[in-house]
C-alpha positions as CSV (number, residue, x, y, z in Angstrom):
1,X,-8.7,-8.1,19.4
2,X,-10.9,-6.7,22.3
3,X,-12.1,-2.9,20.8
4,X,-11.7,-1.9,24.6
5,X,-8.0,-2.7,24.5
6,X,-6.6,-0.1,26.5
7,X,-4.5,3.2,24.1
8,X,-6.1,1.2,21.0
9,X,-6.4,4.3,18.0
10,X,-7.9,3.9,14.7
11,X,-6.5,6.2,11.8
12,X,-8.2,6.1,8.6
13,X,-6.0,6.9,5.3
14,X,-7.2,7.9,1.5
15,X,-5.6,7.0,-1.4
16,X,-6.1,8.0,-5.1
17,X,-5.0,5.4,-8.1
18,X,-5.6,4.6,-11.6
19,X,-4.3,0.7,-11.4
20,X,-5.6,-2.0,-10.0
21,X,-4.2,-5.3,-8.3
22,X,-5.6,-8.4,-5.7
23,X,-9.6,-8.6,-4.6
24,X,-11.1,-8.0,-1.4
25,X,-14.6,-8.9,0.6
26,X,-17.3,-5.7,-0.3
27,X,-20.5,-5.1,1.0
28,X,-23.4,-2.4,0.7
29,X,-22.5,-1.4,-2.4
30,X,-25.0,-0.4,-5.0
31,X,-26.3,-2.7,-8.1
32,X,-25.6,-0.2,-10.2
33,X,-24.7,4.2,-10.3
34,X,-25.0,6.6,-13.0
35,X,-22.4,7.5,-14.8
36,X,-23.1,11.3,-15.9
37,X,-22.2,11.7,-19.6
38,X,-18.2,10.2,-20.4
39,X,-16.6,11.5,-16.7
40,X,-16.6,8.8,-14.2
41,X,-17.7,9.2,-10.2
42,X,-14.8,10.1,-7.9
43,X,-14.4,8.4,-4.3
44,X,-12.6,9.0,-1.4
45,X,-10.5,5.2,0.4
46,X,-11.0,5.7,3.9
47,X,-8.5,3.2,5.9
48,X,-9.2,2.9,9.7
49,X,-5.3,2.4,11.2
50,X,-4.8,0.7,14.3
51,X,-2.1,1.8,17.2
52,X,-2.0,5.1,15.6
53,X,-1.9,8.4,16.7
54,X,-1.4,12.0,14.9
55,X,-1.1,15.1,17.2
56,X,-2.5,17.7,14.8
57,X,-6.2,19.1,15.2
58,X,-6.3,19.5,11.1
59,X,-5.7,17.1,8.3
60,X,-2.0,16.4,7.5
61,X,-1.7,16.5,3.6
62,X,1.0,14.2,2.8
63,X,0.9,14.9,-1.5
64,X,-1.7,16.1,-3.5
65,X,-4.1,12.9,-3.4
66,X,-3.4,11.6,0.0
67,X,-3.7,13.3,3.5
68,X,-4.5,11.3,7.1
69,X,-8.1,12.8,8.5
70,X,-10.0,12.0,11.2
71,X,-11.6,8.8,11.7
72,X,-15.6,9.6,11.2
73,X,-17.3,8.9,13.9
74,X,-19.1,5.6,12.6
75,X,-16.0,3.8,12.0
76,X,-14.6,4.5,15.5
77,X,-14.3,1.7,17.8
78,X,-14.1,3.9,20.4
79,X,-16.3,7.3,20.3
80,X,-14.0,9.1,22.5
81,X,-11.0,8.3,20.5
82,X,-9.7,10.7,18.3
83,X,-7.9,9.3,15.9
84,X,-7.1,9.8,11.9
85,X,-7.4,7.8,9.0
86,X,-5.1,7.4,5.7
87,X,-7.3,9.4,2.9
88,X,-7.1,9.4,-0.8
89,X,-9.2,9.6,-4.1
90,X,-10.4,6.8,-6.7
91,X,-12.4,7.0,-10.0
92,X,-14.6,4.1,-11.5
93,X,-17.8,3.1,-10.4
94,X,-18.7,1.2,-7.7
95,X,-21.0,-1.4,-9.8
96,X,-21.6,-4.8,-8.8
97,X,-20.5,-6.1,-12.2
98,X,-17.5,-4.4,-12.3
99,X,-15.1,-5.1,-9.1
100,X,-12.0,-3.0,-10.9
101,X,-12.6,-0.1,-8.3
102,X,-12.8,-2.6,-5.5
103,X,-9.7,-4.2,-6.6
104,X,-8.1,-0.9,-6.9
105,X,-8.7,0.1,-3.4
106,X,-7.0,-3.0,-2.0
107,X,-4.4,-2.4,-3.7
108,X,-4.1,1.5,-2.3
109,X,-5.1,0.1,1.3
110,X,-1.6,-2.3,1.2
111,X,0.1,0.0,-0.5
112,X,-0.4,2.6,2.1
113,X,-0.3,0.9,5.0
114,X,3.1,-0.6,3.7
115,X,4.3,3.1,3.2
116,X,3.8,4.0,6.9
117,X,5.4,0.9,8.1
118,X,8.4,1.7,6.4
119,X,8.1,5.4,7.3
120,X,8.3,4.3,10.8
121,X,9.8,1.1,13.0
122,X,6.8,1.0,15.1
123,X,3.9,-1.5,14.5
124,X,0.7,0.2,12.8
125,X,-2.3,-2.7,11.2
126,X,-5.4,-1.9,9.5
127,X,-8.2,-4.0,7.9
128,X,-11.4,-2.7,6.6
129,X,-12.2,0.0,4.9
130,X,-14.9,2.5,3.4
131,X,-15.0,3.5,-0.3
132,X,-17.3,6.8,-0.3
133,X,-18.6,9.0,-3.6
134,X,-17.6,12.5,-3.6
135,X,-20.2,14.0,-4.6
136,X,-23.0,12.0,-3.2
137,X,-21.9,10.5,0.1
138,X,-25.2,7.9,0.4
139,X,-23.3,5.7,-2.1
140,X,-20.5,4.3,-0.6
141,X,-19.0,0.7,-0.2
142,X,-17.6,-0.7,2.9
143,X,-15.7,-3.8,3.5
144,X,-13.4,-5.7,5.7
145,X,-10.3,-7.8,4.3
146,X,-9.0,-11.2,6.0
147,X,-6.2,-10.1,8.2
148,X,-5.9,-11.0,11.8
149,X,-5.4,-7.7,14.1
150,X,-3.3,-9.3,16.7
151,X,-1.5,-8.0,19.8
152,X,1.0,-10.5,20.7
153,X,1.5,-12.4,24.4
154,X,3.0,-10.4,26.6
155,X,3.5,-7.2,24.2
156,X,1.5,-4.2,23.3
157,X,3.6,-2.3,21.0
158,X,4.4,1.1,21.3
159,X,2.1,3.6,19.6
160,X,3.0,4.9,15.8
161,X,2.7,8.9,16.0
162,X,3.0,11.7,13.4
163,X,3.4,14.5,15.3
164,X,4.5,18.0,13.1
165,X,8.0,17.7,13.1
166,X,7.4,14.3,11.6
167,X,5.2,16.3,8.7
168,X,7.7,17.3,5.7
169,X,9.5,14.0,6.4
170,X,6.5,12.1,6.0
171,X,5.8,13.8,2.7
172,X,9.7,13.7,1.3
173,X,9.3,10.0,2.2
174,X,5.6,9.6,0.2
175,X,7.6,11.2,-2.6
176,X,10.6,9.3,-2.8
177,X,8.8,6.2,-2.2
178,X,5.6,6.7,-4.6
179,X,7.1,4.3,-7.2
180,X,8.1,1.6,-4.4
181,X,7.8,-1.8,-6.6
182,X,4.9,-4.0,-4.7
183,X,6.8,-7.2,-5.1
184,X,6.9,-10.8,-3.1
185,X,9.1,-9.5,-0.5
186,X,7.6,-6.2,-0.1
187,X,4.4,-8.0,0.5
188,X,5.8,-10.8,2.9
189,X,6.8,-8.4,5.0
190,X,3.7,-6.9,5.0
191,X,1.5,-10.0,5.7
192,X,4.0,-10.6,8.4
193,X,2.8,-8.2,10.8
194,X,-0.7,-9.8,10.3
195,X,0.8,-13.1,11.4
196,X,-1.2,-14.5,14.8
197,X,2.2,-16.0,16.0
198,X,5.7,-15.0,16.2
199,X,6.8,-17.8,14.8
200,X,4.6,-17.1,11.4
201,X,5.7,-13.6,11.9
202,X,9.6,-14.4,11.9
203,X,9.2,-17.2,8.6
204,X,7.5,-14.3,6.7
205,X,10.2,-11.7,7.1
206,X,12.9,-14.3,6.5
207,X,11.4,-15.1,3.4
208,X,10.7,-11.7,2.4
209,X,15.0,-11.1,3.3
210,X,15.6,-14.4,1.3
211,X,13.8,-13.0,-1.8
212,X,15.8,-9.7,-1.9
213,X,19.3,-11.0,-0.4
214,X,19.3,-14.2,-2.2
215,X,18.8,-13.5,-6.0
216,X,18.2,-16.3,-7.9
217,X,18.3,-19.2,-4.6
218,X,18.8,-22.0,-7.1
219,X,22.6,-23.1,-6.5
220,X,25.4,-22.8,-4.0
221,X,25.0,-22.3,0.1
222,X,21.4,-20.3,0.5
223,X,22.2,-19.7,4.1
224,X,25.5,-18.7,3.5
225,X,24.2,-16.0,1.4
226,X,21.8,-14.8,3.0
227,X,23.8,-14.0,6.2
228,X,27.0,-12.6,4.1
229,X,24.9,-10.7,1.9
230,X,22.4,-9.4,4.6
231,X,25.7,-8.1,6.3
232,X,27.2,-6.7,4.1
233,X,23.6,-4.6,3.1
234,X,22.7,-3.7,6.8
235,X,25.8,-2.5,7.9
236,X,25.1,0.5,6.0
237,X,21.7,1.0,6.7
238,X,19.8,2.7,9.5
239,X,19.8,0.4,12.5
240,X,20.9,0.8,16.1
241,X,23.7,-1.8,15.7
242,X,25.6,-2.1,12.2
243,X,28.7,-4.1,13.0
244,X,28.4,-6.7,10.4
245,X,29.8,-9.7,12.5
246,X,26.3,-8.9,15.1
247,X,24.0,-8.6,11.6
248,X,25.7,-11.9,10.6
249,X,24.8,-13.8,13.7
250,X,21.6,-12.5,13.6
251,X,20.6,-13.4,10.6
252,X,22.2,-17.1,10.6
253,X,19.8,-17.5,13.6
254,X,16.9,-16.5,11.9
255,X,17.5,-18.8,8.7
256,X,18.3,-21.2,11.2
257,X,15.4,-20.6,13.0
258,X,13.1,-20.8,10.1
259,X,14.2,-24.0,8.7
260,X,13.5,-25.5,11.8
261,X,10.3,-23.7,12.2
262,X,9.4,-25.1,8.4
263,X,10.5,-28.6,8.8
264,X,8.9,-28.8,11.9
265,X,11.5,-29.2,14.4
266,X,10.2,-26.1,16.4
267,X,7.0,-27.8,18.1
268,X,5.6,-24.6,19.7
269,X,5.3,-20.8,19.1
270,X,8.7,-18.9,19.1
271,X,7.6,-16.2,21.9
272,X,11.4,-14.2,21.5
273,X,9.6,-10.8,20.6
274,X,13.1,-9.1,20.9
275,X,14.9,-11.3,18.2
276,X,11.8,-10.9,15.9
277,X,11.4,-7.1,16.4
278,X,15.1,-7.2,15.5
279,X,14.8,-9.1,12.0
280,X,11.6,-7.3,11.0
281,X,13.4,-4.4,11.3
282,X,15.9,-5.8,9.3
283,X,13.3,-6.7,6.4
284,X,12.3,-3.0,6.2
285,X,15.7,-1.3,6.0
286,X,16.5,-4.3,3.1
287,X,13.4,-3.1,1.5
288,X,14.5,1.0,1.7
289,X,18.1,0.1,0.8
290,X,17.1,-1.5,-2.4
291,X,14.5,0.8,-3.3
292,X,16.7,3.7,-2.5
293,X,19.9,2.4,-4.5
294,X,17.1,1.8,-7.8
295,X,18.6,-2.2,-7.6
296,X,17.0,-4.0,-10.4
297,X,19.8,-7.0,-11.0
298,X,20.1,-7.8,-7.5
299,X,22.3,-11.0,-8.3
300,X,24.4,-8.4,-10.4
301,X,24.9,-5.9,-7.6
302,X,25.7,-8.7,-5.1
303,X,28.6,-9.6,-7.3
304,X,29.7,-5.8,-7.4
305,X,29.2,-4.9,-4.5
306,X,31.4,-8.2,-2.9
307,X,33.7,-6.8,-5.2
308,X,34.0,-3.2,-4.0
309,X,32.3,-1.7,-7.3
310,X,29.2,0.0,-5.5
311,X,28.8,2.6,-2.7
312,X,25.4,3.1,-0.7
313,X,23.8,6.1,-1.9
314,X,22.6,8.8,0.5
């Protein structure tokens, strides 16, 4: 992606953690730092977001360990930009034998990232990041992950903003969505929006619907499933349309779609940004829904709620 795209914004984000999953490239980071007595060094993450944009002069502080800044002025693509980053704290060290506080901060820079995309429909991307000591800023750790920033043919997607009426729902959301489980589908979704084509795009958030609206996948009619199922779940979710015969359609297209796509009967790149806008969408609200009704036995629920045994919850 050009850095002189026209609107681009960076927003960096900061993160605090005390677990740690997945690896990532680092660079400039020291051979070893001091540890003074038993207390370990604190950092700030510092996550440069793409396509947003925050309308407040100060820091929005979204809990106690995470808050959007501004971009500093070295990470900017653009100088005259002003835009924020996603801000929050970690403690370890950054030594070179010892890539647990690495390997934490990739796990807060998805986790983040994933937070605001399901905050918010529009498209928002990020992919490096800066790992900085609190109290000495001259040790710090950079480093840039492998994800493809793309904007796709013939789209530039609208611009994610918080602007302050957006604030206490932003940090209700952060709350109720602190202990969101980082699973396969969450993540497939995620990676999705990374994808360089539509067509990769549109596989990943089918398989991310598969995993939560097809339990199990091992006997009886997949598709069939996951379009009665996905129905019956997005009808009473957010979206502009919920009439469960359009959801239905919808989403025996996309299986369609992606079996042909897999078994390589689509030859060239699915360019129908509409329809795949449509079932991305669709893979976030699943994600909420289930998150927000604590659904653990999802092959369980299924069964109840074809049944009539379970109600949405507010």
């Amino acid at each position: 992606m050009s850095n002189n795209h026209k609107n681009n914004k960076i927003t960096e984000i900061a993160v605090t953690s005390n677990y740690a999953t997945s690896s990532c490239e680092i660079s400039n980071y020291p051979n070893s730092e001091p540890i003074q007595g038993s207390k370990k060094p604190e950092y700030n993450l510092i996550v440069p977001l793409f396509n947003f944009q925050a309308n407040n002069n100060e820091p929005i502080i979204i809990d106690n360990n995470v808050k959007l800044i501004e971009t500093p002025n070295d990470l900017k693509d653009n100088q005259n930009d002003k835009s924020f980053s996603f801000q929050t704290k970690l403690i370890g060290s950054l030594d070179i034998k010892d890539n647990s506080l690495q390997q934490e901060a990739r796990h807060k820079f998805d986790w983040a990232v994933i937070l605001l995309k399901l905050f918010k429909e529009e498209m928002i991307w990020a992919n490096k990041f800066r790992i900085v000591n609190i109290s000495n800023s001259s040790i710090f750790s950079t480093g840039q992950l492998n994800y493809y920033i793309w904007w796709w043919k013939n789209y530039y997607p609208k611009q994610y903003e918080i602007n302050n009426d957006d604030v206490k729902l932003v940090q209700k959301f952060w709350n109720d969505f602190s202990g969101l489980d980082i699973n396969f589908g969450v993540m497939r979704f995620h990676q999705g929006d990374y994808r360089p084509q539509l067509t990769d795009c549109l596989v990943d958030y089918v398989i991310a619907l598969e995993y939560f609206l097809v339990p199990g996948g091992k006997s009886g009619d997949i598709s069939y499933k996951f379009r009665t199922h996905g129905a019956l779940v997005l009808s009473q979710c957010n979206i502009s349309d919920t009439d469960p015969h359009n959801i239905y359609k919808n989403l025996k297209k996309a299986y369609d779609l992606r079996s042909d796509i897999v078994h390589g009967n689509i030859k060239t790149n699915y360019e129908d940004f509409s329809f795949v806008k449509t079932i991305r969408n669709y893979t976030r609200e699943v994600i909420k829904y289930f998150h927000n009704n604590k659904i653990t036995d999802r092959e369980k629920y299924f069964k109840e709620l074809i049944l009539g045994k379970v109600k949405k919850v507010d």
